[in-house]
C-alpha positions as CSV (number, residue, x, y, z in Angstrom):
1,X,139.7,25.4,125.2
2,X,143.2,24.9,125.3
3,X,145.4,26.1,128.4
4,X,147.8,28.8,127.2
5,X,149.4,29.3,130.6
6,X,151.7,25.9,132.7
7,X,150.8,24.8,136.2
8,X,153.9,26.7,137.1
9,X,152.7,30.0,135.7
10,X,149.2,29.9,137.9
11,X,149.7,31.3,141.2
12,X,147.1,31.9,143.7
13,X,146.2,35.2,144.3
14,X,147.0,34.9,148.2
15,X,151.1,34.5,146.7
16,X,150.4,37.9,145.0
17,X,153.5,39.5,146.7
18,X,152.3,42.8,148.7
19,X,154.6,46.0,148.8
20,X,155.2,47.6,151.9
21,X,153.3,51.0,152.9
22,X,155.3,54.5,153.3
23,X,157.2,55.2,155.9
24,X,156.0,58.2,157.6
25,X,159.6,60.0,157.2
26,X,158.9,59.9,153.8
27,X,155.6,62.0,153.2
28,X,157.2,64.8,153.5
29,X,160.2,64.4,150.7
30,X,158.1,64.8,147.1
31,X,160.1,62.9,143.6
32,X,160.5,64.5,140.3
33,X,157.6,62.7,138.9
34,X,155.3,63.8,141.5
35,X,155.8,67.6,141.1
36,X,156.0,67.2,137.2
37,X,152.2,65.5,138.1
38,X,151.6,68.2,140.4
39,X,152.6,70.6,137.9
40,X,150.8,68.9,134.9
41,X,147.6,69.0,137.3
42,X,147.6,72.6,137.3
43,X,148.5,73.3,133.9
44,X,145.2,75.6,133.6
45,X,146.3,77.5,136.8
46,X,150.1,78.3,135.2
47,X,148.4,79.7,132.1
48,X,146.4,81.8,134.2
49,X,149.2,83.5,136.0
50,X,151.4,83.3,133.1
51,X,149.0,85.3,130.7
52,X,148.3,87.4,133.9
53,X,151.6,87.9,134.9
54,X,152.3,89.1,130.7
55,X,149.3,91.3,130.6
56,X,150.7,93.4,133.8
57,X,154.6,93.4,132.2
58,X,153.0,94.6,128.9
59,X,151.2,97.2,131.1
60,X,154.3,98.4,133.0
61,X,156.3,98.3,129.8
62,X,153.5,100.6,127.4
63,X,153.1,103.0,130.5
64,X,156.5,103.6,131.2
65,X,157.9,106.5,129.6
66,X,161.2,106.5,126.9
67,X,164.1,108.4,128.9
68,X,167.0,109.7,126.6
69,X,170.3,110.7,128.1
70,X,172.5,113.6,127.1
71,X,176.4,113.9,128.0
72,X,179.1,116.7,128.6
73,X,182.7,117.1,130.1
74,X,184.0,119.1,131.9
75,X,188.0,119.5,133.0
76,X,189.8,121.4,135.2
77,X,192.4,124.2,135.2
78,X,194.7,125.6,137.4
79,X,194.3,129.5,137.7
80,X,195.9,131.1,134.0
81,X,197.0,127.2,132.9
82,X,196.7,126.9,128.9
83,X,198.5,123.6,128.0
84,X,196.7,121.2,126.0
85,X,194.3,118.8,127.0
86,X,195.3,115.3,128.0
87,X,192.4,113.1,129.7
88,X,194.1,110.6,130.6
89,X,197.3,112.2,132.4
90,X,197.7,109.6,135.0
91,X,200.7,111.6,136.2
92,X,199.7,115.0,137.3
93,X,195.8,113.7,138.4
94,X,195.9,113.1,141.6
95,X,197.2,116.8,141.8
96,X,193.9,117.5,140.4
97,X,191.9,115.9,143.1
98,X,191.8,119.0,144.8
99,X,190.5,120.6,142.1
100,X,187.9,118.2,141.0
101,X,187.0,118.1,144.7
102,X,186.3,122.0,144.5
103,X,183.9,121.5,141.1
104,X,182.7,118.4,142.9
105,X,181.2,120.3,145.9
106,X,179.6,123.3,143.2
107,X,178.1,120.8,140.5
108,X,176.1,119.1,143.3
109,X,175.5,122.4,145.1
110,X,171.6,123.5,145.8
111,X,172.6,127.0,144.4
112,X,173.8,126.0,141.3
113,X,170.5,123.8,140.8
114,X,168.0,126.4,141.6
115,X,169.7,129.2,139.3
116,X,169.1,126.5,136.2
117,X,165.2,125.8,137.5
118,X,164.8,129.7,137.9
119,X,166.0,130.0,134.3
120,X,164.5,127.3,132.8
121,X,161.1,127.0,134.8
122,X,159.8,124.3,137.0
123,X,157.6,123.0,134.4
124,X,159.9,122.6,132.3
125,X,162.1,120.9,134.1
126,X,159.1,118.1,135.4
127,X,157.6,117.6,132.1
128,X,156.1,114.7,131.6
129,X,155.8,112.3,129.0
130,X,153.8,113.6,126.5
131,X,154.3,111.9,123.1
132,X,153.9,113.1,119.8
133,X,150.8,111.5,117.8
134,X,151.3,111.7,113.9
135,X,148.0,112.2,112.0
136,X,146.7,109.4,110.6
137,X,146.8,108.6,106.6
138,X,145.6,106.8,103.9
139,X,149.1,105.6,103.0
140,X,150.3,104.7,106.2
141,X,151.5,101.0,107.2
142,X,150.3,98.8,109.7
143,X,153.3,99.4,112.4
144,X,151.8,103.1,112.5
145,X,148.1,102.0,112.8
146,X,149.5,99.9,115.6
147,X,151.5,102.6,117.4
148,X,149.3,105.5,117.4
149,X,146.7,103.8,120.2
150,X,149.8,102.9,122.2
151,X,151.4,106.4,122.3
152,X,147.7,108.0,123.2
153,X,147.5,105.2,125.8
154,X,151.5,106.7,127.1
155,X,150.2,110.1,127.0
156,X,147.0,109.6,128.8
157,X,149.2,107.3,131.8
158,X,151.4,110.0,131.9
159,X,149.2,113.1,131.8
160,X,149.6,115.2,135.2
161,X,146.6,116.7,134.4
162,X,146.5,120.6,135.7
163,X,148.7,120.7,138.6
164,X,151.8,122.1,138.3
165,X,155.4,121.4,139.7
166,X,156.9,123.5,142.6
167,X,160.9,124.2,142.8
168,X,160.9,121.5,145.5
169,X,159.6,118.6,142.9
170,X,162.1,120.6,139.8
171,X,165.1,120.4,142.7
172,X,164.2,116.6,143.2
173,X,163.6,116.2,139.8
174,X,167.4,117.5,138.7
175,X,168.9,115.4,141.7
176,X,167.7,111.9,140.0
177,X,167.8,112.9,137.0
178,X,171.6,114.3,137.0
179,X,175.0,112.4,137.1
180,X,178.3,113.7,137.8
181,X,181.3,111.2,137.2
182,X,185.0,112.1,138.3
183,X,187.5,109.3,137.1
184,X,190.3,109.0,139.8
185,X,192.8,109.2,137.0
186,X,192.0,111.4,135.0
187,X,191.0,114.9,134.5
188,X,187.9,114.4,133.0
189,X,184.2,115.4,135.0
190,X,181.7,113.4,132.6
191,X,177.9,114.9,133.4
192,X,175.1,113.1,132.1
193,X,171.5,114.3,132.5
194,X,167.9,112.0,131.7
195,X,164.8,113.2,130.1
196,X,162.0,112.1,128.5
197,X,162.4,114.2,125.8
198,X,166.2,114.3,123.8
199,X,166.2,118.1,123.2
200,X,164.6,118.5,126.9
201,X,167.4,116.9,127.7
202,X,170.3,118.4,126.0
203,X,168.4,122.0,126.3
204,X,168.6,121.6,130.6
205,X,172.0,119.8,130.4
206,X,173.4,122.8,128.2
207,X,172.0,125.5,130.9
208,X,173.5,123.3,133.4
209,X,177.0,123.5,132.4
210,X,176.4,127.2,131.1
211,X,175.3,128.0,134.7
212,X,178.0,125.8,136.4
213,X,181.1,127.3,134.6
214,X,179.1,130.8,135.6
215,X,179.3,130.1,139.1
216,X,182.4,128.7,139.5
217,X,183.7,132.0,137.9
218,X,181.9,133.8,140.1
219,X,183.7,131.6,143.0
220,X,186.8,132.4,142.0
221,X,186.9,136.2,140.3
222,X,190.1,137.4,139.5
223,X,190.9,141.0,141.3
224,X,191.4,143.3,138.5
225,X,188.5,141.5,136.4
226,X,185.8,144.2,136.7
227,X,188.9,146.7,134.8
228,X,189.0,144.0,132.3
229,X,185.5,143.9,131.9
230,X,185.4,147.9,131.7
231,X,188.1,147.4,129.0
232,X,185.8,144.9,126.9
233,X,183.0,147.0,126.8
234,X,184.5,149.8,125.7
235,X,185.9,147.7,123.1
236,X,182.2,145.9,122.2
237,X,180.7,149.6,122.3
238,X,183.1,150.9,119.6
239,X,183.0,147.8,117.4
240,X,179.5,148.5,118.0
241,X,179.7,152.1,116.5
242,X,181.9,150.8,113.8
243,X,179.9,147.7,112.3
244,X,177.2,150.5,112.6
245,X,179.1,153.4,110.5
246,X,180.0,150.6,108.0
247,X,176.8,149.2,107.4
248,X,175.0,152.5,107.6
249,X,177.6,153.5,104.1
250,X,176.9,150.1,102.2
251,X,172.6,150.8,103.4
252,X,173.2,154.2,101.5
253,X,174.9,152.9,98.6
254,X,172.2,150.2,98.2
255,X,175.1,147.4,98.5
256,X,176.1,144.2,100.0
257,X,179.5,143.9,99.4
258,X,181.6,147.4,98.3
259,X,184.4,145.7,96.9
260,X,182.3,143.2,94.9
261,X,180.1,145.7,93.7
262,X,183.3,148.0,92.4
263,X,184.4,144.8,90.4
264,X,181.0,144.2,89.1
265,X,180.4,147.7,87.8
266,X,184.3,147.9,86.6
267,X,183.5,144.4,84.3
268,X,180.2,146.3,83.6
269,X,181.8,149.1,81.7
270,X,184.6,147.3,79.8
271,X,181.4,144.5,78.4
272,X,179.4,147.5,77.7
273,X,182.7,149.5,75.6
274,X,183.5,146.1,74.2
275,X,179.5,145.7,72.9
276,X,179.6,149.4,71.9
277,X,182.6,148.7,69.6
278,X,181.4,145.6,68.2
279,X,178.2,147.1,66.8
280,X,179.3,150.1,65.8
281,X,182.2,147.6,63.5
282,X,179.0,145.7,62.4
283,X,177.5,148.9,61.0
284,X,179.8,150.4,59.2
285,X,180.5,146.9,57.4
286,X,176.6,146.6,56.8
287,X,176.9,150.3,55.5
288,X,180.0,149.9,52.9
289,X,178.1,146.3,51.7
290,X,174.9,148.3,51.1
291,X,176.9,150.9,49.0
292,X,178.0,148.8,47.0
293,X,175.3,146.5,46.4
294,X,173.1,149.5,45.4
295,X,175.9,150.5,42.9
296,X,175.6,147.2,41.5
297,X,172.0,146.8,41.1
298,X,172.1,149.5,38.9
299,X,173.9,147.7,36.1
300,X,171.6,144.4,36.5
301,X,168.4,144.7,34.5
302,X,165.3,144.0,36.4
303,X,163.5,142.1,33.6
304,X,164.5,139.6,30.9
305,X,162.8,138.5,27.7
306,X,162.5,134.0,27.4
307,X,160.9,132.5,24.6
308,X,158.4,129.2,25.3
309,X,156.4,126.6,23.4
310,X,152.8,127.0,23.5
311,X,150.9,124.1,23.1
312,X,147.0,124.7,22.0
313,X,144.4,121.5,21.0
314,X,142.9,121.9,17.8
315,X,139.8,124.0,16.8
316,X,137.6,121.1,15.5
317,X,138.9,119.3,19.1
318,X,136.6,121.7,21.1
319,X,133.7,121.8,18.5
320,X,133.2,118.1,18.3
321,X,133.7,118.1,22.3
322,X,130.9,120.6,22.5
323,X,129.1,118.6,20.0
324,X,129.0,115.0,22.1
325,X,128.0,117.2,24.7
326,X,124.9,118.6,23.4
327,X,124.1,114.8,22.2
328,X,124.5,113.6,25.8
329,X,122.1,116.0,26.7
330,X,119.2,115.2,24.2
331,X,119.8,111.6,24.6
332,X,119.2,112.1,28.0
333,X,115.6,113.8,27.0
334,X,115.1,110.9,24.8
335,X,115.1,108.6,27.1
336,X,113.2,110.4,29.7
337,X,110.2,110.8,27.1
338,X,110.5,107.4,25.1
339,X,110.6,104.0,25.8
340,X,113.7,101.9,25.2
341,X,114.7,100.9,21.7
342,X,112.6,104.0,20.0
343,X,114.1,105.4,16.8
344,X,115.2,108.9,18.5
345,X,117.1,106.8,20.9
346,X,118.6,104.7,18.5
347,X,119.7,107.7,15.9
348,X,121.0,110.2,18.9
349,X,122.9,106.6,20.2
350,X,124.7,105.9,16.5
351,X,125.2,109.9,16.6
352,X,126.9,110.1,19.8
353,X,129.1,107.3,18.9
354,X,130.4,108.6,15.7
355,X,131.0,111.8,17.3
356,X,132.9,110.0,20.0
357,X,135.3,108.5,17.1
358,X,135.8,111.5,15.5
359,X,136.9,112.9,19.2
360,X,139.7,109.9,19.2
361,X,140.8,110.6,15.7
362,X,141.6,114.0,16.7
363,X,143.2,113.7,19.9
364,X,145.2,111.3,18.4
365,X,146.7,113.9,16.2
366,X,149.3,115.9,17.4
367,X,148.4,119.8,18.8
368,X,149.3,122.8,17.1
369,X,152.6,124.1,18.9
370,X,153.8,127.7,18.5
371,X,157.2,130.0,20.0
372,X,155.4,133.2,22.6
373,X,158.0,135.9,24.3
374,X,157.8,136.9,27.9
375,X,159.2,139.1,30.2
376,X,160.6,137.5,33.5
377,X,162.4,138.8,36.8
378,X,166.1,138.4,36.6
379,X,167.4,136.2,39.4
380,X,170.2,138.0,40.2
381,X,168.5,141.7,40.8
382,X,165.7,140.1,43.1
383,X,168.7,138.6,45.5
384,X,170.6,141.7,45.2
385,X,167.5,143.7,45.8
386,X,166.8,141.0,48.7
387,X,170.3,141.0,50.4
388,X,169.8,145.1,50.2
389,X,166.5,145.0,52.3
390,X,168.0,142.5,54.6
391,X,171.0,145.0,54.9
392,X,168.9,148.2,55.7
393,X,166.9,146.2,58.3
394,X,170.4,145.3,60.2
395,X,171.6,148.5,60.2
396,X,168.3,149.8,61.6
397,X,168.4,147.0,64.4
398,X,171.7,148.1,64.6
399,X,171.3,151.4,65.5
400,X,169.1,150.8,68.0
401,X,171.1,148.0,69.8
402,X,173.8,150.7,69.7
403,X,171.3,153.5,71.4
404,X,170.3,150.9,74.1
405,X,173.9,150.0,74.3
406,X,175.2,153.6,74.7
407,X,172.3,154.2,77.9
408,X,173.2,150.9,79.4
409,X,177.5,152.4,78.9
410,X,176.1,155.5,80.2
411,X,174.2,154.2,84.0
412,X,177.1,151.9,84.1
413,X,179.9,154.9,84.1
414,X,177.5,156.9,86.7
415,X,177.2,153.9,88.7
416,X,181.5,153.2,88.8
417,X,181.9,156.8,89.2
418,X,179.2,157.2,92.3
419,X,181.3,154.0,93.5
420,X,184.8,155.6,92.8
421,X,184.2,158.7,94.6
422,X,183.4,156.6,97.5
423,X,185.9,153.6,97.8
424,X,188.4,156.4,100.2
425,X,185.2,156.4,102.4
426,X,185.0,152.9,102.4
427,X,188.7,152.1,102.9
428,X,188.4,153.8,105.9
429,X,185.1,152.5,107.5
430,X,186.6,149.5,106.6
431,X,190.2,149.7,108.2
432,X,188.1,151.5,111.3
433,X,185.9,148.6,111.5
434,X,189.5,146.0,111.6
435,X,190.8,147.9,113.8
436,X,187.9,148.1,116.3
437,X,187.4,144.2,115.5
438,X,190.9,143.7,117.0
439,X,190.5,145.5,119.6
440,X,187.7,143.9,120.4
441,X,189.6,140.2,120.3
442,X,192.4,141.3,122.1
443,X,189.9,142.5,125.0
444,X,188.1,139.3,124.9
445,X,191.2,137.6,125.3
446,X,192.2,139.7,128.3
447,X,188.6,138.4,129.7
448,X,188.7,134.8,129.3
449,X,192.7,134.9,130.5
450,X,191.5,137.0,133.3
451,X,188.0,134.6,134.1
452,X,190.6,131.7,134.2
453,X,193.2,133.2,136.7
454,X,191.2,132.2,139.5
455,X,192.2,133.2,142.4
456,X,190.7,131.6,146.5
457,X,192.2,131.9,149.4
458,X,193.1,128.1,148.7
459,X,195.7,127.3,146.4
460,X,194.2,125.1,144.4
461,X,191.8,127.6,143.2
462,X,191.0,126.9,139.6
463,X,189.1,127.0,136.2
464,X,186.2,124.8,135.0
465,X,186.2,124.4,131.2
466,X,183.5,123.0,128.8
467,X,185.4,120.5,126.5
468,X,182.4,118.7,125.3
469,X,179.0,120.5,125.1
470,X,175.7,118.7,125.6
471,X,174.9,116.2,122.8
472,X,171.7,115.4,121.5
473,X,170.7,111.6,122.2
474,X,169.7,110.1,119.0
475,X,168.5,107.2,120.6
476,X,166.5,106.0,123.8
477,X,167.9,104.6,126.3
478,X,164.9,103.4,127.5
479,X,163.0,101.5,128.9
480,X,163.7,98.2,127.9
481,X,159.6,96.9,127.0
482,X,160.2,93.4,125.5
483,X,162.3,92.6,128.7
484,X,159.3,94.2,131.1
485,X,157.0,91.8,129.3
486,X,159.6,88.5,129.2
487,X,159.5,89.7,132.7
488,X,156.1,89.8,133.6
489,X,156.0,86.4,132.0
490,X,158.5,84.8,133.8
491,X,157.1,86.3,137.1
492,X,154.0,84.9,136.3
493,X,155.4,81.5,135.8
494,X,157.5,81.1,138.8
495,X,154.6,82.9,141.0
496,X,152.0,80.0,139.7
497,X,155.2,77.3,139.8
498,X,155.6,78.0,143.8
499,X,152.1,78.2,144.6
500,X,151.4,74.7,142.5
501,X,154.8,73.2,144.7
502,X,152.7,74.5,148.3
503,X,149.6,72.4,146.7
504,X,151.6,69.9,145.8
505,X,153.4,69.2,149.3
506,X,149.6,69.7,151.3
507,X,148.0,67.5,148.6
508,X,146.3,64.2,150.6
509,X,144.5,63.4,147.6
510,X,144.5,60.0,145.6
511,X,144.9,61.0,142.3
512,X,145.7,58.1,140.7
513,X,147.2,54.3,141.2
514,X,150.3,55.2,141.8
515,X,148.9,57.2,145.1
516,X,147.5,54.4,146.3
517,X,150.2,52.1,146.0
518,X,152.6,54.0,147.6
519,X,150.4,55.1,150.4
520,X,149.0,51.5,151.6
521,X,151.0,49.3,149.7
522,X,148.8,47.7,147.7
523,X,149.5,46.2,144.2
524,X,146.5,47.9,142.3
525,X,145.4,44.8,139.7
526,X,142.6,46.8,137.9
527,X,140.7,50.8,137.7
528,X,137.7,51.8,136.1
529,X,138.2,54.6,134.3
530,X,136.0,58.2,134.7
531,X,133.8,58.7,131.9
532,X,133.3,62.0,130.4
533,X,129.2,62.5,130.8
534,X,129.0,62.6,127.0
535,X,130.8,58.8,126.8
536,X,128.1,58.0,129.6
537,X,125.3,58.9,127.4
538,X,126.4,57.6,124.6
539,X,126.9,54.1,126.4
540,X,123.4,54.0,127.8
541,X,121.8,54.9,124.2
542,X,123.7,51.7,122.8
543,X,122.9,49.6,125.8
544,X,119.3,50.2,125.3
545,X,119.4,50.0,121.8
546,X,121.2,46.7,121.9
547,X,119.3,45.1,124.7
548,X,115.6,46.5,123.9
């Protein structure tokens, strides 16, 4: 055998150079590689706590409730101000601080948050998440098969069962769940409240700032407001008396709208004239036609005579058809009674057919042809006489399109008259009912002038005005589930990473040759590998198959 390697190439395995242990400052410093092996090691224990770690994100993120957020504004007036609104008047705001300090200290006040739980109810204030489930379908898609468990799963976590809430849990309740924000510049107050439900929401946000501009009237009441107030009463009690009279005259007449009605009736009566006028026209031109289509008739006569051809066969025609006939007949007899080819059948056979010949002959001549009279109906005095009976049935339509016409007239005139004799009535109630209507604008002018002269002992003393009322959230806000379950992931991951590092750094065991060659320094020539139990089976069936 040949030697593949030079003398210079074989080395002793004494020369084998060694490498140099560990230093013991060292073992506690770990590489890349080895935490990437430490890692790779406990791949099983990362998927653990990562699939953990998603199940309690997905969890957190189906139990938690959707919160929707409604918004208002507010801004603030000094006492009888009416300029126009300007939010972002950086020149006159931080004159408003004082102001916005005042609506400040009652928009966070305990008062003001108990008068909107008394109104609304504690219960409805902390209600909890209970979702809506649609009925299932036959039609429905897959996303819905999918969502219904998950929003019975979101009512069940969030079902309070019987207990109920207390003022104290509805006062805690509005606390976290309201926001107040005053820009510095600007005269703005932006309120925002949070719900589980949108119309929740925008329902207790909307008593909020109903109760809010309330009280801060009630802070700051003008002096002569209860006169005003007497003022707008009287005012609301005789519009009230008014609208009451007027309605009580158009109940009687049976009408929505007087004036409407008067036009209707008035267009009512002129159609019904106009109808009248046109069918009585229409009858007296049917009548005069009728005259004098029965004049004419007279001189048309009803018949007249025609003369015809009349074309007859020939007398011998019929006899010999008679004739073959009878023949037919008897040879029919014949040969019911005789057998084929006896003389009777023969003779009646040569019979028939000369009889038949004789039939052509004569057929062949032509038929006897003679001049007969008739009478006939004329044409012209049958559509005369037709056009007259057409005639006498329109005018008899016609006279009853004009009776019905003349009782419909009739109801119409009563019906303008009953409303003509009242329109003075009406003009009244109606001027009456304007009057008291301005009256009654006027006086709630006076109020809202006098609810926004506030007047304090401080002069800053002011109004608080609704500029944008509570919206309805079309959307959720809330909660954010695929980032709960990334979340939950991630936690997962880094929990299992940092607990897989704290192995890693305590590990003492040799886990392969790269362990044992940094720790005593030892080139490592050769390892047996670890077989798998089934590769250790399967090895000692073929060695004893091989060796016997």
């Amino acid at each position: 055998m040949p030697n593949l390697m030079s003398k210079n190439e074989l080395q002793p395995i004494t020369q084998i150079p060694l490498l140099q242990p560990r230093p013991p400052e060292q073992d506690k410093a770990l590489s890349l590689k080895q935490v990437l092996a430490g890692v790779f090691r406990g791949k099983l224990f990362l998927a653990t706590f990562m699939a953990i770690g998603t199940l309690i994100g997905a969890f957190v993120a189906i139990s938690t409730p959707n919160y929707y957020t409604s918004t208002g504004s507010f801004v603030t007036r000094n006492a009888g101000e009416t300029r126009s609104l300007n939010p972002l008047n950086i020149e006159n705001a931080p004159a408003r601080l004082h102001l916005q300090a005042n609506a400040q200290a009652l928009l966070y006040s305990d008062e003001l948050l108990l008068r909107v739980i008394d109104k609304l109810g504690t219960d409805t204030i902390v209600h909890p998440y209970q979702p809506k489930i649609p009925p299932a379908s036959p039609d429905e898609s897959i996303k819905e098969k999918i969502r219904r468990p998950i929003l019975k799963f979101q009512k069940w976590a969030n079902d309070p069962g019987d207990s109920h809430a207390s003022r104290t849990d509805a006062l805690l309740t509005m606390r976290e769940s309201l926001g107040v924000e005053m820009p510095r510049r600007s005269e703005l107050i932006n309120i925002t409240y949070t719900s589980n439900d949108p119309l929740l929401a925008q329902k207790i946000l909307k008593t909020y700032m109903e109760e809010a501009r309330k009280q801060h009237v009630k802070a700051y009441t003008d002096s002569n407001l209860e006169d005003v107030e007497k003022d707008y009463k009287k005012s609301k009690e005789a519009y009230r008396k008014a609208e009451e009279a007027y309605q009580q005259f158009l109940n009687t007449l049976n009408v929505q709208d007087f004036e409407e009605e008067l036009k209707q009736a008035q267009e009512e009566v002129r159609v019904m004239r106009t109808e009248e006028t046109k069918i009585k026209n229409k009858i007296e031109t049917s009548k005069i036609i009728l005259s004098t289509l029965k004049k004419r008739i007279q001189s048309i006569p009803q018949y007249t005579e025609v003369e015809e051809p009349i074309t007859e066969p020939r007398p011998k025609v019929t006899v010999l058809q008679a004739r073959i006939q009878e023949l037919e007949t008897d040879l029919e007899e014949a040969k019911s009674k005789f057998v084929p080819g006896n003389r009777e059948i023969k003779r009646l056979e040569a019979l028939l057919k000369t009889k038949n010949k004789e039939l052509e002959k004569e057929l062949k001549k032509d038929p006897l042809t003679h001049i007969q009279k008739r009478k006939v109906l004329n044409v012209d005095y049958s559509s005369t006489d037709a056009r007259i009976q057409d005639l006498k049935i329109e005018l008899e339509v016609g006279q009853n399109s004009l009776l019905q016409t003349k009782k419909q007239l009739d109801n119409a005139q009563k019906r303008l008259a009953k409303l003509l004799a009242r329109r003075d009535r009406f003009s009244q109630l109606k001027r009456q009912l304007k009057a008291a209507d301005r009256d009654l604008e006027m006086e709630e002018d006076r109020l809202a002038l006098a609810k926004k002269k506030a007047k304090a002992a401080l002069e800053g003393s002011g109004s608080l005005q609704i500029i944008a009322k509570a919206n309805l959230p079309l959307e959720k806000d809330g909660p954010a589930r695929a980032k709960m379950t990334i979340g939950g992931l991630l936690g997962g991951f880094f929990f299992a990473l940092v607990l897989l590092l704290l192995k890693t750094i305590t590990d003492t065991q040799v886990h392969g040759p790269e362990d044992l060659e940094d720790i005593e320094g030892v080139k490592v020539l050769a390892s047996l590998p670890k077989l798998k139990k089934r590769d250790m089976r399967r090895h000692q069936n073929l060695r004893i198959r091989t060796w016997g």
